[in-house]
C-alpha positions in Angstrom: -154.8 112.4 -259.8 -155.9 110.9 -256.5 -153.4 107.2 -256.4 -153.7 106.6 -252.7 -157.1 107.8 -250.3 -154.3 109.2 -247.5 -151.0 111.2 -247.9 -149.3 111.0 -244.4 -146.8 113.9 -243.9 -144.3 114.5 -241.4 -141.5 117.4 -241.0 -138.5 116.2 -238.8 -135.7 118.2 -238.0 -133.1 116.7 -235.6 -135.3 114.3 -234.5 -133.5 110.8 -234.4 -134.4 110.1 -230.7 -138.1 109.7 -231.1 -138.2 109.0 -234.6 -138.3 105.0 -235.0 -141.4 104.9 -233.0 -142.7 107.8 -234.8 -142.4 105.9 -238.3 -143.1 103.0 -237.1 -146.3 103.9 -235.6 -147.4 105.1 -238.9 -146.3 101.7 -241.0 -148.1 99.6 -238.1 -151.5 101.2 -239.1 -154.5 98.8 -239.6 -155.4 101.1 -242.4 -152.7 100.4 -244.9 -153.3 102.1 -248.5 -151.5 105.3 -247.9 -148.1 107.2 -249.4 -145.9 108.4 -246.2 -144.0 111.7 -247.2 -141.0 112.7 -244.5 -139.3 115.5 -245.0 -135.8 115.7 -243.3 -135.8 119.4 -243.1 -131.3 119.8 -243.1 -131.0 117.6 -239.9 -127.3 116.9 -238.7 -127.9 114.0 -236.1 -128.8 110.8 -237.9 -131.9 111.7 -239.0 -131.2 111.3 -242.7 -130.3 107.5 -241.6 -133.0 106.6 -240.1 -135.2 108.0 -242.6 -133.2 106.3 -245.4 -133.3 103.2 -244.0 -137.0 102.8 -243.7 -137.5 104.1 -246.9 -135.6 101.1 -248.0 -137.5 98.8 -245.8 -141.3 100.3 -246.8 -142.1 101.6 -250.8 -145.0 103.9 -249.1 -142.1 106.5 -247.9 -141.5 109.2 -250.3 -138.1 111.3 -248.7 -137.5 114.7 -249.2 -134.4 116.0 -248.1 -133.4 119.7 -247.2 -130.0 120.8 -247.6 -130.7 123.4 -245.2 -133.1 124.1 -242.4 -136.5 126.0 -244.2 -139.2 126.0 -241.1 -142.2 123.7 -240.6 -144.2 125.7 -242.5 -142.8 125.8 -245.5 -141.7 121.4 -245.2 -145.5 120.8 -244.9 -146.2 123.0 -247.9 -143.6 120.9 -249.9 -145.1 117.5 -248.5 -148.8 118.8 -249.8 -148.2 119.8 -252.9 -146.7 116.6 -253.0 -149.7 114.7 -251.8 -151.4 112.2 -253.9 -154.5 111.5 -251.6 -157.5 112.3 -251.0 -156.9 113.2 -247.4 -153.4 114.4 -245.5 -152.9 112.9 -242.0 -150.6 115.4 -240.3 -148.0 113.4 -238.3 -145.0 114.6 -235.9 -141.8 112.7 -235.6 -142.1 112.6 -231.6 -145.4 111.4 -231.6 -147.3 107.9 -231.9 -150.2 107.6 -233.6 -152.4 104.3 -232.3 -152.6 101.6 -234.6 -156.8 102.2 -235.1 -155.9 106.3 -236.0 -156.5 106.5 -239.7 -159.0 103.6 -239.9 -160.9 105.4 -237.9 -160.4 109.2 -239.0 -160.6 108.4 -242.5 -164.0 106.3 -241.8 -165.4 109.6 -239.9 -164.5 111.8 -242.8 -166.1 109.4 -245.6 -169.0 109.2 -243.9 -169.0 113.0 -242.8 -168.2 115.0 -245.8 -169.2 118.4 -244.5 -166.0 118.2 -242.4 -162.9 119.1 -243.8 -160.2 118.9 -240.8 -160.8 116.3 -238.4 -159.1 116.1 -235.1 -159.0 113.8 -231.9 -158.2 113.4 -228.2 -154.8 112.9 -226.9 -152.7 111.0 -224.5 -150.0 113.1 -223.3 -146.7 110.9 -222.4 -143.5 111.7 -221.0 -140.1 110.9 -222.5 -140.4 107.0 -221.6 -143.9 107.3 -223.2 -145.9 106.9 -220.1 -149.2 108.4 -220.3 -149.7 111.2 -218.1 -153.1 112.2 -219.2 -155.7 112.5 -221.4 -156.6 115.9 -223.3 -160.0 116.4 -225.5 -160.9 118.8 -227.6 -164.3 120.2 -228.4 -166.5 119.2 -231.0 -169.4 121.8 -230.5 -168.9 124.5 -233.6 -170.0 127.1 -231.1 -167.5 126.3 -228.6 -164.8 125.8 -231.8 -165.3 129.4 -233.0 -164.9 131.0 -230.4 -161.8 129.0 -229.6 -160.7 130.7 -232.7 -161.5 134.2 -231.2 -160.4 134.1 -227.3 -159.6 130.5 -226.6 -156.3 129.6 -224.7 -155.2 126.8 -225.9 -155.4 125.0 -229.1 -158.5 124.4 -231.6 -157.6 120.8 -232.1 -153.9 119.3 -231.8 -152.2 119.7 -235.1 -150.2 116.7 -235.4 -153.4 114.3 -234.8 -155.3 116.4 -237.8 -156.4 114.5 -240.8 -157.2 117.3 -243.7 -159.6 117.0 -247.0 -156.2 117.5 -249.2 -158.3 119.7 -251.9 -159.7 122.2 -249.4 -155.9 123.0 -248.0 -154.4 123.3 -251.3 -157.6 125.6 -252.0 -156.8 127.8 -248.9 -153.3 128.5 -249.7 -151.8 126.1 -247.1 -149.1 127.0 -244.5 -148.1 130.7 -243.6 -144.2 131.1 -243.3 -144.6 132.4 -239.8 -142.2 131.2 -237.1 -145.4 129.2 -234.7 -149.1 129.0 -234.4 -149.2 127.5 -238.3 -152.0 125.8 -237.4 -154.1 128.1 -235.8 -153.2 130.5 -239.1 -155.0 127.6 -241.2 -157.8 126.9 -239.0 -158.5 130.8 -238.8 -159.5 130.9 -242.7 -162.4 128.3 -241.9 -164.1 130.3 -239.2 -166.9 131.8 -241.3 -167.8 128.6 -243.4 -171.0 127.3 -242.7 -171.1 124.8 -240.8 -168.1 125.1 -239.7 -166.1 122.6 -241.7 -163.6 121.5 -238.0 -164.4 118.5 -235.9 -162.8 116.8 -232.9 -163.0 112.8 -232.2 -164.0 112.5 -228.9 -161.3 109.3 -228.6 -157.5 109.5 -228.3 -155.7 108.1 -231.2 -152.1 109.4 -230.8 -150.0 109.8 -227.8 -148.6 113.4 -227.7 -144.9 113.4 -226.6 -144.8 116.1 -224.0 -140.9 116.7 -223.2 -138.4 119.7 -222.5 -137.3 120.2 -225.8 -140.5 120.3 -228.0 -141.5 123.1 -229.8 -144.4 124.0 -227.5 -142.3 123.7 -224.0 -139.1 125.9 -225.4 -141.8 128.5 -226.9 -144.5 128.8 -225.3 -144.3 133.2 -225.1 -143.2 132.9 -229.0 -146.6 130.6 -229.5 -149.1 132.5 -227.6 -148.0 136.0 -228.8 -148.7 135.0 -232.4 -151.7 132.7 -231.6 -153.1 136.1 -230.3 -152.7 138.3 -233.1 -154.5 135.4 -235.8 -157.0 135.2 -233.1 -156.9 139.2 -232.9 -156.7 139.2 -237.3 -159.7 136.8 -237.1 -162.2 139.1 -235.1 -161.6 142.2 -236.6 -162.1 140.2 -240.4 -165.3 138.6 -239.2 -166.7 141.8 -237.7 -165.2 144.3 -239.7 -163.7 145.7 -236.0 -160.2 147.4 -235.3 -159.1 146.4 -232.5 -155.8 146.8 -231.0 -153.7 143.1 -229.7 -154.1 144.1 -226.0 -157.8 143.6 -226.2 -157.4 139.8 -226.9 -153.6 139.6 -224.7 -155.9 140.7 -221.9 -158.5 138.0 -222.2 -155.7 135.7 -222.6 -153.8 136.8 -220.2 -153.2 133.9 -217.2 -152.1 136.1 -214.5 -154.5 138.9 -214.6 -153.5 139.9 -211.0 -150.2 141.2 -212.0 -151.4 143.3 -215.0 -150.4 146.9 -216.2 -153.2 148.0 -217.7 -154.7 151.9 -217.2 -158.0 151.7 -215.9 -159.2 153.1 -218.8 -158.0 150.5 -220.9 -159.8 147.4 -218.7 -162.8 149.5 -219.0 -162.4 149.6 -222.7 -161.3 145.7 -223.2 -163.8 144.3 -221.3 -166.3 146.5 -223.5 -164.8 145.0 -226.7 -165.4 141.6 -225.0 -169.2 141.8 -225.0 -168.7 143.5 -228.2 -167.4 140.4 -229.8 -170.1 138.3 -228.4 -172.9 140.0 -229.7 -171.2 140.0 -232.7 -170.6 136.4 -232.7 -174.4 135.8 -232.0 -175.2 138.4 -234.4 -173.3 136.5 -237.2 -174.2 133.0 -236.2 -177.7 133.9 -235.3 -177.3 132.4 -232.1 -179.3 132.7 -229.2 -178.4 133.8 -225.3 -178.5 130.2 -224.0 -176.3 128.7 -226.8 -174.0 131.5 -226.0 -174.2 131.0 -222.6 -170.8 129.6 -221.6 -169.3 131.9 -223.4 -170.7 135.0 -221.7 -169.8 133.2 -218.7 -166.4 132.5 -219.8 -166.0 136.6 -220.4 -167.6 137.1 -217.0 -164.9 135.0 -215.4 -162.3 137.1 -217.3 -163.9 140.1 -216.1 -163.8 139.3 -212.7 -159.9 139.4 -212.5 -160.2 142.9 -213.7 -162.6 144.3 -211.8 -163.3 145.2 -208.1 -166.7 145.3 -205.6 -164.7 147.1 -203.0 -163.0 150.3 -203.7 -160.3 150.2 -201.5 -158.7 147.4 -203.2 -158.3 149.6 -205.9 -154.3 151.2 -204.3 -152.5 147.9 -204.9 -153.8 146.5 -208.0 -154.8 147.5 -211.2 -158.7 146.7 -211.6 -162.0 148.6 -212.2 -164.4 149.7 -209.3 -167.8 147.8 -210.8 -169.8 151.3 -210.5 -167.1 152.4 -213.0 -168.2 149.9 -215.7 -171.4 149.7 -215.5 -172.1 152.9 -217.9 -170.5 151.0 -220.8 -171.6 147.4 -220.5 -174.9 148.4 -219.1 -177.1 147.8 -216.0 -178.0 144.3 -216.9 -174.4 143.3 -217.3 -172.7 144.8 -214.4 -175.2 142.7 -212.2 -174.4 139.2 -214.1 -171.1 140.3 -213.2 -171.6 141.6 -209.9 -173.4 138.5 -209.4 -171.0 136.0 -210.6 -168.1 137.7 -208.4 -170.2 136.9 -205.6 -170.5 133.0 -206.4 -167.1 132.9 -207.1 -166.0 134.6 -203.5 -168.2 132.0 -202.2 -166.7 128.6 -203.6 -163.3 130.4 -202.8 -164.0 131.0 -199.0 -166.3 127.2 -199.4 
């Protein structure tokens, strides 16, 4: 039974310094008929406290309280099957949301009911909680999906997300894995049509960036298992079998230093194009709409491969010439092409 329209929920573990601003930031909304669910996940600082007190001082907190220390995943499970509302506003406890955020998510959503998770812009600040800059997210589906598939960074930021609360408890909720929860959830949406993710094109929380979040501390833990749900994603959709070094390769942000066989870049950057005619194969998408992404693949495919032979001793990349029976004679000339532009700007 739906009491309030909004569950807020919020996993904290050890997290006293930021967490008055947090809460507050969440009791100072303009949009007020909500339940606010924390779950002090077995914190040993003065967490419990905190929590405590402002459960005293506001009856919208519901407190749950750990004993010992079960993961984010499985806290956010707990808060959701715990949820009363219509919708769930994610919220972390070192973040602040602005006062306007649910007012305006929750007015998006009502008027928008083909979208199920709604996201927004960010302000990242710094431990003081000076801004430092502003980060957006798409809003395009194309541009979305193929986040899904080969995208570096995040689909939308999770602790900004505000979630239809039946379609989450419909999808199974949080995986148990150790990061990338998010991106686990997101992943299960990618074939609905249309694609049921959006993006606010506003910031309405500042995003605490500091040395001892989640995302600083592991960042090789977090994009090792973002690739292999991106990696579970594409061969699901297209019924393909790739291996993880296919998407670690597109991923990868130092190309120039990698160890791949020449054989295997030949192979990957196959799979690449593979995936994209897929993707407008299953969308039914033409070559224009698709057109930053071939360019984003042709960009990858430029770090692996070579227009000058020579270069070939000190580095592992592809002589063009050696690609061009697999991705075709069309193909190696885009790419060919778009190396040139790109040696260009550089010398520019």
């Amino acid at each position: 039974m739906i009491t309030n329209i909004l569950s807020v929920i919020m996993s904290v573990f050890n997290g006293q310094e930021y967490l008055i601003k947090a809460i507050e930031s969440v009791l100072c909304q303009t949009f007020r008929d909500f339940e606010f669910i924390i779950i002090d996940d077995g914190s040993t600082d003065n967490t419990r406290n905190i929590v405590k007190y402002y459960q005293k001082m506001d009856n919208r907190i519901k407190a749950i309280y750990n004993d010992n220390n079960k993961g984010l995943a499985l806290c956010l499970n707990e808060g959701i099957q715990n949820a009363e509302g219509k919708y769930i506003a994610r919220m972390d406890a070192d973040d602040i949301s602005l006062p306007e955020r649910f007012a305006t998510q929750i007015a998006y959503l009502e008027k928008n009911p083909q979208i199920w998770i709604l996201g927004c812009n960010i302000f990242y600040i710094d431990d003081e909680g000076n801004r430092i800059k502003e980060i957006s997210f798409p809003s395009d589906s194309i541009k979305l999906r193929w986040n899904m598939l080969f995208g570096t960074t995040g689909l939308l930021c999770h602790p900004c997300a505000m979630m239809l609360t039946e379609k989450i408890k419909a999808s199974g909720c949080y995986t148990d894995i150790k990061s990338s929860q998010d991106m686990d959830l997101w992943s299960r949406f990618f074939l609905i049509e249309p694609l049921p993710i959006d993006n606010l094109q506003i910031p309405l929380v500042n995003y605490r960036w500091h040395e001892n979040s989640f995302s600083m501390k592991h960042s090789a833990l977090q994009h090792q298992v973002s690739s292999q749900i991106r990696l579970n994603t594409i061969n699901l959709a297209f019924k393909r079998d790739y291996d993880l070094k296919m998407v670690e390769a597109y991923r990868n942000l130092t190309p120039q230093n990698n160890e791949y066989s020449k054989k295997e870049l030949i192979n990957y950057m196959t799979n690449w194009l593979e995936v994209l005619d897929d993707f407008k194969s299953m969308f039914k998408l033409s070559n224009s709409a698709v057109k930053d992404c071939y360019e984003q693949i042709l960009y990858k495919m430029r770090n692996y491969t070579s227009l000058n032979p020579l270069a070939l001793f000190n580095c592992h990349r592809v002589w063009l010439p050696e690609l061009m029976p697999k991705i075709g004679f069309k193909r190696s000339v885009d790419l060919f092409v778009y190396k040139l532009k790109r040696l260009k700007q550089v010398n520019c």
